[in-house]
ZAMARGU-4260 file (C-alpha; in steps of 0.2 Angstrom, whole numbers, plus 5000, padded with zeros to 4 digits):
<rodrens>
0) 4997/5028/4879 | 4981/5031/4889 | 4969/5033/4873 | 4965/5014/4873 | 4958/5014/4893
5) 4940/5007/4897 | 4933/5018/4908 | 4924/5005/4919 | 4945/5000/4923 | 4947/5016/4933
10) 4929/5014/4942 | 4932/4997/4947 | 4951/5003/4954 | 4941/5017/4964 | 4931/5002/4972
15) 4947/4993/4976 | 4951/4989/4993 | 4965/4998/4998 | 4970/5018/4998 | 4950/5023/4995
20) 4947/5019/5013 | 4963/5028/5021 | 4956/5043/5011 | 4940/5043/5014 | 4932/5039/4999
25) 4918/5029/4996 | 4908/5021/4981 | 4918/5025/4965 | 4905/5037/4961 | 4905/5047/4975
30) 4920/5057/4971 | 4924/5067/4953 | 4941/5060/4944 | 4955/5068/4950 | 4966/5078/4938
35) 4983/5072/4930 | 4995/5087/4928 | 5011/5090/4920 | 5021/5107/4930 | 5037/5114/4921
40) 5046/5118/4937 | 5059/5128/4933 | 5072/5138/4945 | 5071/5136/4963 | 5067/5153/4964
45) 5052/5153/4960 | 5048/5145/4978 | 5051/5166/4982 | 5040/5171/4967 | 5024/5180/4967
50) 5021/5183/4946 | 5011/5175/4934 | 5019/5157/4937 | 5014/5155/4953 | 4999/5162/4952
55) 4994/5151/4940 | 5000/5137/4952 | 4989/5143/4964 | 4973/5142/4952 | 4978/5125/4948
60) 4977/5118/4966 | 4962/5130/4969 | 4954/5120/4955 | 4957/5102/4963 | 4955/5108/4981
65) 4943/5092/4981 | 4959/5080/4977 | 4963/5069/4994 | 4982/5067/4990 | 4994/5070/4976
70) 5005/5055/4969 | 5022/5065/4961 | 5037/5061/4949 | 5048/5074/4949 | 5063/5076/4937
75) 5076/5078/4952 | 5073/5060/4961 | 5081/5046/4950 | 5086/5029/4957 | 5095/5012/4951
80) 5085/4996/4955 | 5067/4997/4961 | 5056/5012/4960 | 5055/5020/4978 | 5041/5028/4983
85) 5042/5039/5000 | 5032/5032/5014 | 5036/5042/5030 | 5022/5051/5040 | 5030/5068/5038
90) 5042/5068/5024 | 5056/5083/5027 | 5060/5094/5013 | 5076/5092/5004 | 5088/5108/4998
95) 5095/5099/4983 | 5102/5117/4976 | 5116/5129/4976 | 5123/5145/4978 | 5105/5153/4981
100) 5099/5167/4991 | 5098/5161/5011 | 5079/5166/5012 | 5075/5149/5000 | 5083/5138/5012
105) 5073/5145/5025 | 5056/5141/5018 | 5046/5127/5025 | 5032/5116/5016 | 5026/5106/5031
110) 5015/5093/5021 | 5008/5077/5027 | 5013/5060/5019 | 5003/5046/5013 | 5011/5029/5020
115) 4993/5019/5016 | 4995/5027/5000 | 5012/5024/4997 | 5009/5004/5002 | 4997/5004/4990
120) 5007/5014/4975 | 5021/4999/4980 | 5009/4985/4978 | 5002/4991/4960 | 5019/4994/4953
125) 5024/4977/4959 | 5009/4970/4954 | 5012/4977/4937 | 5031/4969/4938 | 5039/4987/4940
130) 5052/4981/4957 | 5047/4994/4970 | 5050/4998/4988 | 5044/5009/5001 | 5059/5022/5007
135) 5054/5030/5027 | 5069/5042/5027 | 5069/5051/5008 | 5059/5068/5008 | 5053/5079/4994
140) 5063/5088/4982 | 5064/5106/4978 | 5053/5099/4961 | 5038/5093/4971 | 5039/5106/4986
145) 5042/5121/4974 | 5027/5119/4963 | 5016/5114/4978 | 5021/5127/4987 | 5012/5140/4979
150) 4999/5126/4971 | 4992/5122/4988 | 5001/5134/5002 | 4988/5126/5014 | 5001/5110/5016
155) 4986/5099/5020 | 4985/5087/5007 | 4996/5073/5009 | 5011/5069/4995 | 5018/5053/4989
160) 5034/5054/4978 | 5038/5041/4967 | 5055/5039/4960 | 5057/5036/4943 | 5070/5022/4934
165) 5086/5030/4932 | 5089/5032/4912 | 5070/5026/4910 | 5062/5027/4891 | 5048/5037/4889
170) 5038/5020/4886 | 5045/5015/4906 | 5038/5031/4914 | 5023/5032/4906 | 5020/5015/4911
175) 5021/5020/4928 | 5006/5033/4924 | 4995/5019/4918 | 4999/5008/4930 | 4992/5022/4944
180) 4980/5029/4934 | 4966/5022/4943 | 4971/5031/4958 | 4962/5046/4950 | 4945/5039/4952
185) 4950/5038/4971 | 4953/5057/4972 | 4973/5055/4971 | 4980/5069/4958 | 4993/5064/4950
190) 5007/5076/4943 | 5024/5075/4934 | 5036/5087/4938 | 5048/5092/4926 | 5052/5106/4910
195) 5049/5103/4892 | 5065/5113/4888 | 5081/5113/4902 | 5097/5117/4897 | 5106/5123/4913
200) 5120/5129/4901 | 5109/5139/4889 | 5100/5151/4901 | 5101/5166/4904 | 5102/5171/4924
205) 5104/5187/4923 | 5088/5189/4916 | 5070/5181/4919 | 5061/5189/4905 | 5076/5187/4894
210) 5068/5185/4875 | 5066/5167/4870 | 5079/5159/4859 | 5071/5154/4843 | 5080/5133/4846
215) 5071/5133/4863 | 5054/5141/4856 | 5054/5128/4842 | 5056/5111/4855 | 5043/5121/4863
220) 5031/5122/4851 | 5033/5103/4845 | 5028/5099/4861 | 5012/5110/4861 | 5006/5103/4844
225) 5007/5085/4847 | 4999/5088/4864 | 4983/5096/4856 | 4983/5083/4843 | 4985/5072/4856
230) 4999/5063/4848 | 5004/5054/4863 | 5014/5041/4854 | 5021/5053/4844 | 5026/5061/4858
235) 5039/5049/4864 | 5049/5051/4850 | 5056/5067/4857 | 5071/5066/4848 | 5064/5067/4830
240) 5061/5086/4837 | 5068/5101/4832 | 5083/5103/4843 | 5081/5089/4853 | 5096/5088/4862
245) 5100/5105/4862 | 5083/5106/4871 | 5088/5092/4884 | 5106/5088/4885 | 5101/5075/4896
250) 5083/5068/4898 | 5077/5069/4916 | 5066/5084/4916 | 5056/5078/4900 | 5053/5061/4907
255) 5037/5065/4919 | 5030/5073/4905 | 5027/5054/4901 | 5020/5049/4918 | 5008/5061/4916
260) 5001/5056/4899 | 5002/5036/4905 | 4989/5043/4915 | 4979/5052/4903 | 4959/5045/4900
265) 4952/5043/4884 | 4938/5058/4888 | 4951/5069/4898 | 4952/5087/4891 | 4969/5098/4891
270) 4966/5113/4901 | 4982/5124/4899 | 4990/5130/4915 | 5003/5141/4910 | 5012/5145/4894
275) 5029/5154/4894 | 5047/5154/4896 | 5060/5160/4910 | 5079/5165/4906 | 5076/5164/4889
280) 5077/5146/4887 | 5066/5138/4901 | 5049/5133/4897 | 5039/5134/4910 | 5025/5122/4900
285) 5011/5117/4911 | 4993/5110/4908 | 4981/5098/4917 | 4970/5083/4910 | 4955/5082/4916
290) 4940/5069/4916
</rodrens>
């Protein structure tokens, strides 16, 4: 799952007629490889956050200030049918969350869109025989505007989403990374958005630096060693993992984890991002793969 990727594949897509010239970019050797990055999002409120987390965010997008656009799978958009992939000029933001402090519904991420970008996204996943579609009218969810919020506060760089397969396999998602992985080479980052450990019912909300619970520290820690092995295969057998479901009752916010990796190159390193938990229970699990 991205180890077995000829490099000369990605060059040639970065020569490809199509988003390179929307973008500004020339020759494939004319711009680095943009970054593919995994963000554990965690609460909404971190959108009104100014701690470690965030900060770390912020180095993140300082460190690919030369990226062009940002293609994003985020845990919270799921859909029956054909991928979508939002293709509007000036996406709006959606407040999918409840019960919250007013000041977080009150915040604006003002981003530009990417609708050459997103034709193109369409046409390779079609191309690949993944069905998808354009979609004008969807905006970005609380898991792509939070993180890039504080990643690039600038709202300059334009943002694709890209749905993922409701109940998709790891091996489906991460397909989705390798089918778009050539867009790196065109200066597109690609990011998953998602949490390693989320169980909604086993956090505590009273507390943000609550002491992490041994089950949630274990799943954690799987991850983290097959990662620096880079075990991706191993990896999408998430369920031989210590706590597995306890860790995930349902799936959703591991499966970018695999979009990211589908878009892994054989020479990218792992650069950690950030390391830690929140509530006790909620890894906040970041890092970045870069050429």
């Amino acid at each position: 799952m991205g180890d077995g990727l000829d490099r000369r594949e990605v060059l040639q897509g970065a020569a490809a007629v199509g988003v390179a010239g929307a973008l500004g970019v020339g020759q494939a050797g004319s711009r680095a490889v943009a970054p593919a990055v995994f963000v554990s999002h965690g609460s909404p409120m971190v959108a009104l956050d100014s701690d470690d987390y965030p900060k770390a965010l912020k180095a993140l997008g300082d460190s690919a200030a030369a990226a062009r656009a940002l293609v994003m799978v985020s845990a919270h958009w799921e859909t029956e049918g054909e991928v979508r992939v939002t293709a509007s000029a000036r996406p709006p933001l959606i407040y999918d969350f409840y019960g919250f402090p007013e000041p977080l519904y009150r915040l604006k991420y003002e981003a530009p869109g990417a609708p050459e970008l997103a034709r193109d996204v369409v046409a390779r996943l079609k191309d690949a025989g993944l069905p998808a579609v354009p979609d004008a009218e969807r905006g970005l969810d609380h898991g792509t505007w939070v993180p890039l919020l504080h990643a690039f506060p600038q709202a300059t760089l334009p943002v694709v989403q890209v749905s993922m397969p409701l109940g998709a396999s790891p091996a489906e998602v991460s397909r989705m990374g390798e089918v778009l992985r050539p867009l790196r080479a065109q200066g597109v980052l690609l990011m998953g958005s998602g949490g390693i450990v989320h169980n909604l019912r086993r956090l505590n909300f009273h507390e943000k630096n609550a002491s992490v619970e041994p089950w949630a520290q274990a799943f954690d820690g799987w991850i983290a060693q097959k990662l620096e092995a880079r075990d991706f295969s191993g990896l999408q057998k998430w369920l031989d993992a210590p706590n597995a479901r306890l860790a995930h009752p349902r799936a959703e916010h591991l499966m970018p984890l695999y979009f990211t990796l589908g878009a892994a190159l054989p020479e990218d390193r792992l650069t950690p991002v950030f390391e830690g938990f929140h509530h006790g229970t909620l890894s906040m699990r970041s890092f970045a793969l870069r050429a």
